[in-house]
C-alpha positions in Angstrom: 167.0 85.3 73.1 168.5 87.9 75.4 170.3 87.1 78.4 167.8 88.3 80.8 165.1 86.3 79.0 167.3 83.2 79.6 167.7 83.9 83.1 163.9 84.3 83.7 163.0 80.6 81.0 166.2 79.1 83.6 164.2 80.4 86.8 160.6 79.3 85.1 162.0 75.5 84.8 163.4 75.7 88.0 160.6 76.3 89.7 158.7 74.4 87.8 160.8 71.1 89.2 160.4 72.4 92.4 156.8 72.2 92.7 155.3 68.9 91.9 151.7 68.9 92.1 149.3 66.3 92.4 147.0 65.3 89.5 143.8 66.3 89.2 141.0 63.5 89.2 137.9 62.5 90.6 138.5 62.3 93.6 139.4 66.5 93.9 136.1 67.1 91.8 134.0 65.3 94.4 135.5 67.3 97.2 134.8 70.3 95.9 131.4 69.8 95.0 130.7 68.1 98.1 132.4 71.3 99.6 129.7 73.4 97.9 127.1 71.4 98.3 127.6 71.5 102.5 127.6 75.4 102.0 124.5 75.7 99.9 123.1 73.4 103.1 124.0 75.6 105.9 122.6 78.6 104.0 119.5 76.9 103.4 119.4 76.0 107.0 116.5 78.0 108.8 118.0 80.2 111.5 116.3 79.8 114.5 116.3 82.9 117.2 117.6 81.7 120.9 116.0 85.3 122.0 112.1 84.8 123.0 112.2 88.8 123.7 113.3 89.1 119.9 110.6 86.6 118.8 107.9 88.5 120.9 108.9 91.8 119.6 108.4 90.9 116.1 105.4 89.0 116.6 103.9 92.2 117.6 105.3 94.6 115.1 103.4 91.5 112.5 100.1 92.1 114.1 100.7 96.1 114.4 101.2 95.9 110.9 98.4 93.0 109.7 96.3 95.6 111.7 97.5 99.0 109.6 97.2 97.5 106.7 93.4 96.0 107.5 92.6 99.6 108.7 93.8 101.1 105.4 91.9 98.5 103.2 88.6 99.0 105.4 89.0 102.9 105.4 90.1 102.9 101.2 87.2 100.4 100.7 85.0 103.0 103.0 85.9 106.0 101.1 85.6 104.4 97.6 82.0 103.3 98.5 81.0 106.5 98.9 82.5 108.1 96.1 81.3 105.3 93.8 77.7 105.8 96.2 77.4 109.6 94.4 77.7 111.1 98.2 79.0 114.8 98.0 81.1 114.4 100.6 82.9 111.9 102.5 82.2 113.0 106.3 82.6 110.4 109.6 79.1 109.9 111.5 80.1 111.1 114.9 77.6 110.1 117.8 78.7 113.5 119.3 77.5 117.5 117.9 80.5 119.1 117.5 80.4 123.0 118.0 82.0 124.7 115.0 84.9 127.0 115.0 85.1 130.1 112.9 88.0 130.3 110.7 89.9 133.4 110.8 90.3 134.6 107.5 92.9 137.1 107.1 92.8 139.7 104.5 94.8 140.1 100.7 97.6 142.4 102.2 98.5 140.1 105.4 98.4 137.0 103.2 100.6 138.4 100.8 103.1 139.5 103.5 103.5 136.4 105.0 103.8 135.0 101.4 106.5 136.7 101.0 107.9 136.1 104.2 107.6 132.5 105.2 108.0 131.4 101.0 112.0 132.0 101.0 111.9 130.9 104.6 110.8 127.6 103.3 112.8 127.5 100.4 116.2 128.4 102.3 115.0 125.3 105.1 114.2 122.9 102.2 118.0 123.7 100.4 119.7 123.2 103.5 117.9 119.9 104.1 118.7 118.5 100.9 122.3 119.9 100.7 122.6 118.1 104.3 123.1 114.4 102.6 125.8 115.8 100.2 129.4 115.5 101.2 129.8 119.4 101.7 126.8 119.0 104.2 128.8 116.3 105.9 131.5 118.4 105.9 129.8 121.6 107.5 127.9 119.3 109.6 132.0 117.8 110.8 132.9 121.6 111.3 130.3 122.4 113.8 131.3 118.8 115.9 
């Protein structure tokens, strides 16, 4: 052995007498679990809101949605009747005559221009929208601040 590992096997037993620690029995096992136990309690515990504003607001955000839901089962169950009916098309009976509106129709050329116009437009808006959650976006965005 070297000296330095003497020193450090001197310091070990050393400390070692200074710290006397209990034994572990029973007793120490039963307060942990006990321990545990009361935690698993309290986060079982229902937590009840003191707010009655809070307790309103999502009572109504439960009906606005039982509603949405019960208008998007009625209008799928709707629309699904009709297909499966052999209807041609799927078309709202409206108590009211409607007048109809001509559709401008705009010719090759004009379509094509716009096309060609509005398509990198687009493109350009979508790449900077999606490049807007990346850390350079962030960092651009930080620049402008």
């Amino acid at each position: 052995m070297s000296g330095k590992e003497q020193i450090e096997a001197r310091l070990d037993r050393s400390l070692g007498n200074q710290i006397k620690l209990p034994p572990l029995d029973g007793r120490f096992n039963a307060a942990v679990w006990a321990r545990i136990e009361a935690a698993e309690a309290k986060s079982r515990a229902p937590v009840l809101v003191d707010n009655p504003r809070a307790v309103r607001t999502a009572r109504l955000i439960f009906l606005c949605n039982v509603f949405g839901v019960g208008v998007a089962v009625a209008l799928t169950a709707w629309v699904a009747m009709q297909w499966f009916a052999g209807a041609p098309d799927v078309s709202l009976p409206l108590p009211v005559n409607l007048p109809t509106v001509p559709v401008p129709t705009l010719s090759e050329e004009t379509t094509n221009r716009y096309i060609a116009f509005v398509g990198p437009v687009f493109s350009a808006a979508v790449i900077v929208f999606g490049l807007s959650f990346t850390s350079l976006g962030h960092r651009v965005h930080a620049s402008f601040r």
